[in-house]
C-alpha positions in Angstrom: 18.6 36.9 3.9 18.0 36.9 0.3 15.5 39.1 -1.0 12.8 37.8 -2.6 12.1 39.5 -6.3 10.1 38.7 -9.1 12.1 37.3 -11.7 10.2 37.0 -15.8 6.9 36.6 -13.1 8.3 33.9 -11.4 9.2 34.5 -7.6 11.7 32.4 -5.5 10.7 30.7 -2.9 11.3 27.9 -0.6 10.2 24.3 0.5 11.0 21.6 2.2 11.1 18.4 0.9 13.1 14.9 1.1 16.5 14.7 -0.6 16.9 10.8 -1.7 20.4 9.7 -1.2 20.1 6.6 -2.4 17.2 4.3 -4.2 16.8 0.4 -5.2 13.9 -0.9 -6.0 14.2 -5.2 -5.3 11.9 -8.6 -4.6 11.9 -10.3 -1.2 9.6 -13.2 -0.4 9.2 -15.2 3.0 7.0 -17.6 4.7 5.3 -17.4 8.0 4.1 -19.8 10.0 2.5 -18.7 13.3 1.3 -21.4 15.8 -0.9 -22.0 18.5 -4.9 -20.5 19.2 -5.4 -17.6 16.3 -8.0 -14.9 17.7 -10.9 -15.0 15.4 -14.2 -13.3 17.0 -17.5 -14.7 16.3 -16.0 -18.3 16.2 -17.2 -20.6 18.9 -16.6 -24.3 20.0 -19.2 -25.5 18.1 -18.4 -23.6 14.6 -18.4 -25.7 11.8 -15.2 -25.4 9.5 -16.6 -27.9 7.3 -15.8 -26.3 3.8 -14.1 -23.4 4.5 -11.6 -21.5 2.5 -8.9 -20.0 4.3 -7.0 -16.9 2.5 -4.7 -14.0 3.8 -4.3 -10.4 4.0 -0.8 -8.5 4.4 -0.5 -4.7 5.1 3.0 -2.5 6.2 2.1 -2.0 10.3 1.0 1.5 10.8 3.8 2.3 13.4 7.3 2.0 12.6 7.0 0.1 9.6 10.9 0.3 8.9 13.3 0.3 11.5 16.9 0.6 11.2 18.7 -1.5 13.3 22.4 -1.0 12.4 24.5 0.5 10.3 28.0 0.1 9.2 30.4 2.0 6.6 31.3 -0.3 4.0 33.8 0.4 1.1 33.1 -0.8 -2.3 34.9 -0.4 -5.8 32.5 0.6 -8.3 33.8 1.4 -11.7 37.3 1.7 -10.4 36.5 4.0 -7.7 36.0 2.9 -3.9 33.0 4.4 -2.7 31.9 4.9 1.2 28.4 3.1 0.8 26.3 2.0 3.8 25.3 -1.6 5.0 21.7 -1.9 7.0 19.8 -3.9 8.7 16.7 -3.3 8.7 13.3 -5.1 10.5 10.4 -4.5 8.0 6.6 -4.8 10.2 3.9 -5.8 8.9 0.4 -6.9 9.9 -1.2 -10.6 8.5 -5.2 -11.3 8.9 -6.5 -14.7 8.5 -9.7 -14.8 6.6 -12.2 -17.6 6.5 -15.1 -17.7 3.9 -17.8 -20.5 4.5 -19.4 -22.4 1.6 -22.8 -19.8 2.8 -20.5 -16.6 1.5 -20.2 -15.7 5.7 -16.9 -14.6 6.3 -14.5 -14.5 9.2 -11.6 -12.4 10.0 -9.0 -13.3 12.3 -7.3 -10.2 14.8 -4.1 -8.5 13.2 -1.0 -10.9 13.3 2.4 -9.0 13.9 5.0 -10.3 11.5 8.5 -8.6 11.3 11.3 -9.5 9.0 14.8 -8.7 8.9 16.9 -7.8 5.5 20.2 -6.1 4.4 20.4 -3.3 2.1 23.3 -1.6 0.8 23.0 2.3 0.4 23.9 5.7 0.5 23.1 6.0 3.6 24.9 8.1 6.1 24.1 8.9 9.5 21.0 11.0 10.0 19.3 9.7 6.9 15.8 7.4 7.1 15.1 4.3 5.5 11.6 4.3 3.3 10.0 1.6 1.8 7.1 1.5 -1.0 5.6 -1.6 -1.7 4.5 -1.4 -5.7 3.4 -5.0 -4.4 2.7 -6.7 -1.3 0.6 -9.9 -1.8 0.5 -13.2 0.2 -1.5 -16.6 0.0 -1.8 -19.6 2.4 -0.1 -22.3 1.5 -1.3 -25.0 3.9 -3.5 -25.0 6.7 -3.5 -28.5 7.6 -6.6 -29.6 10.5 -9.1 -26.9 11.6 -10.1 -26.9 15.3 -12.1 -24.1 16.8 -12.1 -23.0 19.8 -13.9 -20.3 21.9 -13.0 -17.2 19.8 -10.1 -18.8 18.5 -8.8 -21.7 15.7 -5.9 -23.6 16.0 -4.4 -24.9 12.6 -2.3 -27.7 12.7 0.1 -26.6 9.9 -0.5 -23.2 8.7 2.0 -21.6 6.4 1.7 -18.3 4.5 3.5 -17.1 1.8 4.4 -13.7 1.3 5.7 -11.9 -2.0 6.6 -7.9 -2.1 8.5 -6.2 -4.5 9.9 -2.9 -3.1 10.9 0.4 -3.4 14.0 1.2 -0.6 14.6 4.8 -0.4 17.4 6.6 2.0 16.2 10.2 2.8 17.2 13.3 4.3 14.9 16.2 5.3 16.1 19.8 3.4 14.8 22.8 2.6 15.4 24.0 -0.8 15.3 27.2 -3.0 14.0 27.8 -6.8 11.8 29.8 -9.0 8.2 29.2 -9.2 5.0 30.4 -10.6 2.6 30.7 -8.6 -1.0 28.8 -9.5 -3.9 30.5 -10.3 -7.7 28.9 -9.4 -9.3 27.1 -12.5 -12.7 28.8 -13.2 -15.5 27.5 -11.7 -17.7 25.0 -13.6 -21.3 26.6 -14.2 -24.5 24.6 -13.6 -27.4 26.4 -15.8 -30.5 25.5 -16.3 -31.6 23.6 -19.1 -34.0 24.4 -21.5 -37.6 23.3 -21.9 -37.9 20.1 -24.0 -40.8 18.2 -25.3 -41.0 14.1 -26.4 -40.3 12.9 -29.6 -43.6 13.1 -32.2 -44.8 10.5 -34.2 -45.9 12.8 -37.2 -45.6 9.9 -39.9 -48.7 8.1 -38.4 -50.3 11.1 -36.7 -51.9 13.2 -37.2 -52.5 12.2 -40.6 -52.6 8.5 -39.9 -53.7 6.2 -37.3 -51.3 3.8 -35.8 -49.2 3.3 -32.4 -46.2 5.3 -31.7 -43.3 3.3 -31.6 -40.1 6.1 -30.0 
């Protein structure tokens, strides 16, 4: 074990952090089109969809967003050298919710809708290393809804599609622990709240006291 000195007031230390292998950053779009009775609490048979906007929300699901599901050793030529590179495919989760806003302003939001979507990626990606994604965008709008029928706690569109747009940041990492120099930080001062001192209002000593008058600021 290396012992740790002070070097110029810097001390070595260690952290652990994740290597990246490999890193693309890429578009995908898609559509969805789920079917059937949509859960949507607070609707009821007699609900009136007369007039109603219909608009979407899209979010990564907050388990397993990213799942690898295979992986296979691919060699390519890149600038005259073969390279070992990775192939994946990977099933991307996310969660859509339906929201309907009445010509009142009264708004409805439908349960969480599963979607998953497959894609392939080529990386750096060995065995042992993760796939992450960052979405610098993740967007999606209805594109048709077609008839409205509501149900008891559901609505059932007769042609609902929904576009979705993401442009993404695809990342393969690898936890490690690594060593460097480092100074350590010291605490900013603390910010001081004094009192203020005593003021009094503005005087209006052009028209008083030596003159009548209303004072005006």
């Amino acid at each position: 074990m290396q012992e740790n000195k002070p070097f110029d007031g810097k001390e070595l230390i260690c952290i652990n952090v994740d290597k990246v292998y490999d890193w693309i950053v890429k578009e995908n779009s898609f559509d969805i089109t789920p079917t059937g009775p949509i859960s949507f609490p607070g609707v009821t048979a007699t609900t009136s969809l007369v007039g109603a906007t219909v608009t979407c929300e899209v979010t990564p699901a907050a388990m397993n967003p990213v799942v690898i599901l295979h992986r296979e050793d691919r060699t390519f030529c890149i600038d005259g050298t073969n390279v070992c590179l990775q192939q994946l495919n990977i099933q991307k989760n996310f969660v859509v919710t339906i929201i309907l806003t009445f010509p009142n302003g009264t708004m409805l939001t439908s349960a969480d809708i599963p979607v998953s979507r497959c894609e392939q990626v080529t990386l750096c990606a060995p065995e042992g290393t993760d796939v992450e994604v960052t979405y610098t965008n993740l967007d999606c709008f209805v594109c048709t809804t077609g008839t409205l029928v509501a149900g008891e706690g559901t609505i059932t569109f007769s042609a609902l599609t929904i576009s979705v747009a993401t442009c993404q940041s695809i990342q393969s990492t690898f936890p490690v622990t690594v060593e460097f120099l480092a100074d350590f930080c010291d605490p900013r001062a603390d910010i001081v709240s004094g009192c203020a001192a005593p003021t009094r209002p503005q005087q209006c000593s052009v028209v008083f006291p030596d003159a009548g008058g209303n004072c005006c600021g």
